[in-house]
C-alpha positions as CSV (number, residue, x, y, z in Angstrom):
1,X,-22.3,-34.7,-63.8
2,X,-22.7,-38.5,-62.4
3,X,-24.6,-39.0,-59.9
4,X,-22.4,-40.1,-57.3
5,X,-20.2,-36.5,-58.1
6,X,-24.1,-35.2,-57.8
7,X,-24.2,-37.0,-54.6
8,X,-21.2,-35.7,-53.0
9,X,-21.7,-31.9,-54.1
10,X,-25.3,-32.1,-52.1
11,X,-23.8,-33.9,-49.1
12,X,-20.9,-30.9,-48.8
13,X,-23.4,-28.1,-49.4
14,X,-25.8,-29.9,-46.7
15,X,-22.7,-29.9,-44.2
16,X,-21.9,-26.3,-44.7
17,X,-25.6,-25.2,-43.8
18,X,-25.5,-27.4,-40.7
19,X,-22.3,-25.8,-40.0
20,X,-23.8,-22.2,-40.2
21,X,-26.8,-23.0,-38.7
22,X,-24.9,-24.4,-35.6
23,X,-22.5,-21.2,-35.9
24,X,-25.5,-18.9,-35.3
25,X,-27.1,-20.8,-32.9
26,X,-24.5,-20.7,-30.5
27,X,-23.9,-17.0,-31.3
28,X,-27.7,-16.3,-30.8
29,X,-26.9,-18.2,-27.0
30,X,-23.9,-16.2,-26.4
31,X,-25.2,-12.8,-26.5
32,X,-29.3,-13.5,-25.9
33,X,-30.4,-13.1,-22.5
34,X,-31.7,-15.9,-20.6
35,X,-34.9,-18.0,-20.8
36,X,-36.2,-20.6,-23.1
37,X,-38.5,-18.4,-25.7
38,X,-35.4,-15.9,-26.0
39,X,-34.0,-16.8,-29.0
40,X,-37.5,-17.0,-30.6
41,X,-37.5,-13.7,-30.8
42,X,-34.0,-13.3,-32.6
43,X,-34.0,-12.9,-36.3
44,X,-30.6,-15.2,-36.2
45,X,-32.4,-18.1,-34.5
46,X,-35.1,-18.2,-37.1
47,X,-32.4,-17.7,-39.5
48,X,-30.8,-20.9,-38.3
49,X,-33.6,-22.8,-39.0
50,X,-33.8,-21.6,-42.1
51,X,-30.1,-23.1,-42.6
52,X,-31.0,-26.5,-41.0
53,X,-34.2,-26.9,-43.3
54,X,-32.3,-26.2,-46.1
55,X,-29.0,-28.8,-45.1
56,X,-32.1,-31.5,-44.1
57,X,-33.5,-30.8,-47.6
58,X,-29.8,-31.3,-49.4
59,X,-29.0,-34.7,-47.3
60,X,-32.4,-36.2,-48.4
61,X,-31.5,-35.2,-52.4
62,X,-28.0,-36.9,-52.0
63,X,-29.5,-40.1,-50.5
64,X,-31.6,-40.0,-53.4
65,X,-28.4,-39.7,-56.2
66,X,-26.3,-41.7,-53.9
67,X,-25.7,-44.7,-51.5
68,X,-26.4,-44.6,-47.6
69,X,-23.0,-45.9,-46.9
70,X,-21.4,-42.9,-48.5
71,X,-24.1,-40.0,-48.0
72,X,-23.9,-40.6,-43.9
73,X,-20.3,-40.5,-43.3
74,X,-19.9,-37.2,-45.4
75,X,-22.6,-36.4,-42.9
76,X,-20.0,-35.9,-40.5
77,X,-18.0,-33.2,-42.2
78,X,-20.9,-30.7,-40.2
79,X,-18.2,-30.2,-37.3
80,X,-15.4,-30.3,-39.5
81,X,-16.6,-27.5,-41.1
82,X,-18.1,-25.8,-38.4
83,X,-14.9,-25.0,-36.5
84,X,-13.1,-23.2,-39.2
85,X,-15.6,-21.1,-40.5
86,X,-16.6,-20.2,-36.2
87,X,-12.6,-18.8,-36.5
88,X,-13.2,-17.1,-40.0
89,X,-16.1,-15.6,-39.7
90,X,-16.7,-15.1,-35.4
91,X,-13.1,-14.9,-34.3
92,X,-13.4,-17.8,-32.5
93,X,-10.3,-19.9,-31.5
94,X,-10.3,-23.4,-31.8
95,X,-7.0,-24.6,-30.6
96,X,-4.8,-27.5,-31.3
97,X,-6.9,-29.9,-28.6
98,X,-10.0,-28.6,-30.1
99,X,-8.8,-29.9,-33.5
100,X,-7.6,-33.1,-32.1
101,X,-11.0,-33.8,-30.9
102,X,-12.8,-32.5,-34.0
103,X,-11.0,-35.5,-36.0
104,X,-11.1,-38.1,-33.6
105,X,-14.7,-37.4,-33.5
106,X,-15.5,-37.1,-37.0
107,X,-13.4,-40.4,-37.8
108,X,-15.2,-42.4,-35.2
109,X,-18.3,-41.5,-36.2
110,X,-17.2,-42.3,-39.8
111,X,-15.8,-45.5,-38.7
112,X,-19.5,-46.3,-37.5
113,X,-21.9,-45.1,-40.6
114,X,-19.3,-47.0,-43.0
115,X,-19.0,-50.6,-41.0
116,X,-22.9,-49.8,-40.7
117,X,-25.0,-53.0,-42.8
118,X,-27.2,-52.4,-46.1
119,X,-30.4,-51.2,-45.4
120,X,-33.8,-53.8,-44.8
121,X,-36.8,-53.6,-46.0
122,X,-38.4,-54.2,-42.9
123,X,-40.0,-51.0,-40.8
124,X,-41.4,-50.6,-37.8
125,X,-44.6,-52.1,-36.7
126,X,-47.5,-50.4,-35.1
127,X,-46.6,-51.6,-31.4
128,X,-43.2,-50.5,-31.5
129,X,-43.3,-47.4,-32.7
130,X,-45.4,-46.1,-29.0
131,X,-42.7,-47.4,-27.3
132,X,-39.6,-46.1,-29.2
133,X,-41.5,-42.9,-28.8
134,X,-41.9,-43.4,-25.1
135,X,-38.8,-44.4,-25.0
136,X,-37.0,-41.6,-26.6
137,X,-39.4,-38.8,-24.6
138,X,-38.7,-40.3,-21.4
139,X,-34.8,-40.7,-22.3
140,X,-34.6,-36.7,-23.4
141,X,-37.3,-35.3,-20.4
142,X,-34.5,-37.7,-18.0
143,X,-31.3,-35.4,-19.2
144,X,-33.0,-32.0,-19.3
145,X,-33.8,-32.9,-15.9
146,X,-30.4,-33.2,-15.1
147,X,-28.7,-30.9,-17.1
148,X,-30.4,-28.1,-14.6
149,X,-28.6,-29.7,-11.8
150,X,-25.4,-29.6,-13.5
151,X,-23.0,-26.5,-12.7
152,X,-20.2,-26.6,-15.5
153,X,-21.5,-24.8,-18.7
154,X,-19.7,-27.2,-20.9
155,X,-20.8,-30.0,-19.2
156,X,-24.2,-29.3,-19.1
157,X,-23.7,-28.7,-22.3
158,X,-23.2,-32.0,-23.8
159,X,-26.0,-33.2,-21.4
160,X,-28.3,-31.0,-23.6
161,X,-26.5,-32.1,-26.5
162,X,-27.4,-35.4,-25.9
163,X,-31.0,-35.2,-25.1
164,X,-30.9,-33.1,-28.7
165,X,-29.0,-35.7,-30.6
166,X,-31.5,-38.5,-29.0
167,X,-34.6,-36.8,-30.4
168,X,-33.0,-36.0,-33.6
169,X,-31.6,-39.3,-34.4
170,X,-34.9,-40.8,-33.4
171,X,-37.0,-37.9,-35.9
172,X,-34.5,-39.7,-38.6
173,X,-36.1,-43.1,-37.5
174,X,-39.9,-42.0,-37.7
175,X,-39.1,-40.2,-41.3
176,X,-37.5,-43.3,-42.6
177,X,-41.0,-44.8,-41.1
178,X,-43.3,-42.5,-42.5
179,X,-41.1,-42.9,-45.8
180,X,-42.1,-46.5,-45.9
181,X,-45.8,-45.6,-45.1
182,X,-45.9,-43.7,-48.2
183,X,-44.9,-46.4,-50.4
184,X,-47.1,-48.6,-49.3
185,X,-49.9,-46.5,-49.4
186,X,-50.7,-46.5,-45.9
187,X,-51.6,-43.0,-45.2
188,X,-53.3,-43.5,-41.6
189,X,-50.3,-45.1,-40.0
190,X,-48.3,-42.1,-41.8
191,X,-50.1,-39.1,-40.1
192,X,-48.9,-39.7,-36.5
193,X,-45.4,-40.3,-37.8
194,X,-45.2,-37.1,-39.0
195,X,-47.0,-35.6,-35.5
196,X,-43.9,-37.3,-34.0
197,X,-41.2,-36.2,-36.2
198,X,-42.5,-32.5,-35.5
199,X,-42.5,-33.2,-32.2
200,X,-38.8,-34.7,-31.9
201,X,-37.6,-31.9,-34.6
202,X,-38.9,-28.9,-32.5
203,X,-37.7,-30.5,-29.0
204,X,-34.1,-31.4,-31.1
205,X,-33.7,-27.9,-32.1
206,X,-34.8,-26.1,-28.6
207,X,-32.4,-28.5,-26.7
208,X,-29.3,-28.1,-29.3
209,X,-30.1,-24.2,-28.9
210,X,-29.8,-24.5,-25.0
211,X,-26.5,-26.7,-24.8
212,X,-24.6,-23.4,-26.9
213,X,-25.4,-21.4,-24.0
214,X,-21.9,-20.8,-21.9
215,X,-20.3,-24.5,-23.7
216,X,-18.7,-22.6,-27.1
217,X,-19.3,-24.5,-30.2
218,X,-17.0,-27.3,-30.2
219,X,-18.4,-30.0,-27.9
220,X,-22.4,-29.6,-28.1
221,X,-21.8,-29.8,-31.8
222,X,-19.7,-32.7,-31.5
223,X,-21.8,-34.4,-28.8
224,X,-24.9,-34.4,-31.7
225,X,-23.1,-34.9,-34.2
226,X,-22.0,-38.0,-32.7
227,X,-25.5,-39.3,-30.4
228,X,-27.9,-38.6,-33.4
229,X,-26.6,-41.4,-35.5
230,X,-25.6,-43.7,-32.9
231,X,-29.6,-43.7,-31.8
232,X,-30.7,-44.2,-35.1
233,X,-28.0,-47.2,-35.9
234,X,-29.3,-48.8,-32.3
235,X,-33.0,-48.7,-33.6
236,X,-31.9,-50.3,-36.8
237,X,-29.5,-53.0,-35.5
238,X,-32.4,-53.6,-32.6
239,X,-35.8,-52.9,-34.4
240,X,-35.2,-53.4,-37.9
241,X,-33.1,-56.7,-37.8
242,X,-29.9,-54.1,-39.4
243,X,-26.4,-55.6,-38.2
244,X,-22.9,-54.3,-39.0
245,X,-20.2,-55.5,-42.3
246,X,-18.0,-58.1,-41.6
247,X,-19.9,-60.3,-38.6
248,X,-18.1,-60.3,-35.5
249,X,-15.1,-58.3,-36.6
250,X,-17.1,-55.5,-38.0
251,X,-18.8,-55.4,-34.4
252,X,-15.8,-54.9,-32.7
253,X,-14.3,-52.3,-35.3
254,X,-17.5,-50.5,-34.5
255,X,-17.0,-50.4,-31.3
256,X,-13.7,-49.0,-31.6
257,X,-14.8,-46.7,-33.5
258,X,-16.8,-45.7,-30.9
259,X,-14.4,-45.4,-28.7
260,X,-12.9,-42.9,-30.9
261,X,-15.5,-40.7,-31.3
262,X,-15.8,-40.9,-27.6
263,X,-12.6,-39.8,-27.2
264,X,-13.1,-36.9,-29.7
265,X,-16.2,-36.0,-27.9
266,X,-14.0,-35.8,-24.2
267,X,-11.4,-33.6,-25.6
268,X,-14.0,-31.4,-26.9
269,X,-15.5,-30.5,-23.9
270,X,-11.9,-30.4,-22.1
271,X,-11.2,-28.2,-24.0
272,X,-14.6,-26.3,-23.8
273,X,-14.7,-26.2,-20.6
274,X,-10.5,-25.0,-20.2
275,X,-11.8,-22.1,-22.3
276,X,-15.0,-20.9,-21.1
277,X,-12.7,-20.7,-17.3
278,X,-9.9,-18.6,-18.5
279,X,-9.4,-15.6,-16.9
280,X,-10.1,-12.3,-18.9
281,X,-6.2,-10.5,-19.4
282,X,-7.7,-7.1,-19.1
283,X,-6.9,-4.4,-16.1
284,X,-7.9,-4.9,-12.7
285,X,-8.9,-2.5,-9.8
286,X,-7.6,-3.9,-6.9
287,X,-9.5,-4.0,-3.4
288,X,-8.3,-1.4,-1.2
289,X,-6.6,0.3,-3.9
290,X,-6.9,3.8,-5.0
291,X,-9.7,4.3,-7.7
292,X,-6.7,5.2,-10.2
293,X,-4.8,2.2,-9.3
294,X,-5.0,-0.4,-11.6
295,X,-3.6,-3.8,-12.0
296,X,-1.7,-4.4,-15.8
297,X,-1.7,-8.7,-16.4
298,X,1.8,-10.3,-15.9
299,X,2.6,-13.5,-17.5
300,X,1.2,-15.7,-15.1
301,X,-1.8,-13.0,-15.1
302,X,-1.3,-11.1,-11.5
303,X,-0.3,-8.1,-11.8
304,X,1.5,-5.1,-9.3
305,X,-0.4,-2.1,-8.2
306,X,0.7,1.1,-10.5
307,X,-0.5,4.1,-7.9
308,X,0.3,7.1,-9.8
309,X,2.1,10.0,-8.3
310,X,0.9,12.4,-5.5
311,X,1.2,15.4,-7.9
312,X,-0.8,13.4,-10.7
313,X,-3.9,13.5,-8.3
314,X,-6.4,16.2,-7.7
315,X,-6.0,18.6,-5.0
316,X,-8.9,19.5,-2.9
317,X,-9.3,23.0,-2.5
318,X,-10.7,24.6,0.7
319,X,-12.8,28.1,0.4
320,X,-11.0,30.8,2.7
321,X,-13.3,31.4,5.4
322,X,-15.2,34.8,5.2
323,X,-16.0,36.9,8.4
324,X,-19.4,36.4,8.6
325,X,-18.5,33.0,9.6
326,X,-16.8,33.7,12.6
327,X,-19.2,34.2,15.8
């Protein structure tokens, strides 16, 4: 097996276990109660991670077979994956919007990583890395914030979804950092990367648990799928002197391409947020009505009364009234 056919086995394997790990977490938000430390105490949350460590583990062995420019985009694939194996496996629809989005999305974000510049040598110096890291904290702490003030599930949602992509796109920037570190031999400057990357990894995963919760799968997965790269490229083309193919017109396919994926990430949570305010088609007791009167859907989902017969209820039978209670 080449390497590059080595490459692109890991990259598909890795985007499967991001796919199931996404899968369960939004099923571990779905039917946990409320609070932050629930899911902690859910074997499938725990198992999630286990799925994420294990698709983090399979993207860094297919950057090392194969090149950036191919490993990232296949990257992408997590949400591609992710909505047909949430119909196989949990019965969940996806829809022909949610599809649309799904692609839009993925090929925007494709469009990106591939118009996306070889890598520099350069890294980060010890003054910027406080203030990405301020930055970042500051950026995430700023949409939690908000997200409670937000009503709509959905959109609250991608909020979250945001504030996770941000800290994990900006974990990917202090790995490649603490990478660097270690080939250098500069093992002092590498130990508070690796506090920080813990740090952004742990808040990541929290906050992408949180935006499942009432928002469905679609459009928080899409949301970090698409903000976690983005962040990283913005370090790279700011901090590390990175730039896109193609000069002038590569900038302005990128950002066309980022207009896609936006567009893939709005018709996401559309059609999130169409879903999560459907109306249950099941049989309703009307006000007023008898308890045995019922209310069977229609097609535009209201229903008649059905009031069953007179003779179909129970009668009420009166004892016969003794002597001794007469007086």
């Amino acid at each position: 097996m080449s390497a590059l056919v080595a490459s692109v086995a890991l990259c598909l394997v890795s985007a499967v276990c991001y796919a199931g790990a996404a899968i369960v977490q939004e099923r571990v938000a779905a039917t946990g109660g409320a609070g932050g430390r629930g899911p902690l105490r859910r074997p499938g949350w725990w198992g999630a991670v286990a799925l994420t460590g294990v698709g983090a583990g399979l993207h860094v062995l297919a950057l090392a077979f194969g090149p950036l420019s191919l490993v990232q985009p296949l990257g992408a694939l997590t949400i591609v994956f992710a909505l047909p194996m949430a119909a196989l496996f949990v019965h969940r629809p996806v829809g022909a919007r949610g599809w649309r989005g799904a692609v839009l999305a993925t090929a925007g974000l494709a469009g990106l990583l591939a118009l996306t510049g070889p890598p520099r040598t350069e890294s980060l110096d010890g003054g910027q890395r406080p203030v990405l890291v301020a930055a970042v904290l500051g950026a995430v702490a700023l949409l939690a914030i908000a997200a409670r003030r937000v009503r709509r599930p959905v959109v609250r949602g991608v909020v979250l979804a945001t504030a996770a992509g941000a800290a994990f796109g900006m974990a990917s920037v202090f790995t490649k950092a603490a990478a660097e570190d270690w080939d250098v031999h500069r093992p002092a400057a590498m130990l508070p990367g690796l506090a920080v990357i813990a740090l952004l990894a742990s808040a990541g995963m929290l906050l992408s648990q949180a935006s499942y919760r009432g928002a469905g799968l679609a459009a928080p997965l899409a949301t970090v799928t698409v903000v976690n790269p983005v962040v990283a490229s913005a370090v790279g083309i700011l901090s590390l002197g990175e730039a896109f193919r193609y000069g002038l017109a590569g900038a302005l396919l990128a950002v066309a391409a980022g207009a896609v994926a936006a567009v893939g990430v709005i018709a996401l949570t559309v059609q999130g947020a169409n879903a999560s305010t459907d109306a249950p088609r099941e049989l309703v007791v009307l006000a007023g009505s008898p308890p045995d009167a019922v209310v069977p859907p229609g097609p535009d989902g209201v229903g008649t009364p059905s009031v069953p017969h007179p003779r179909s209820r129970p009668r009420c039978l009166v004892p016969a009234r003794s002597d001794s209670d007469s007086g």
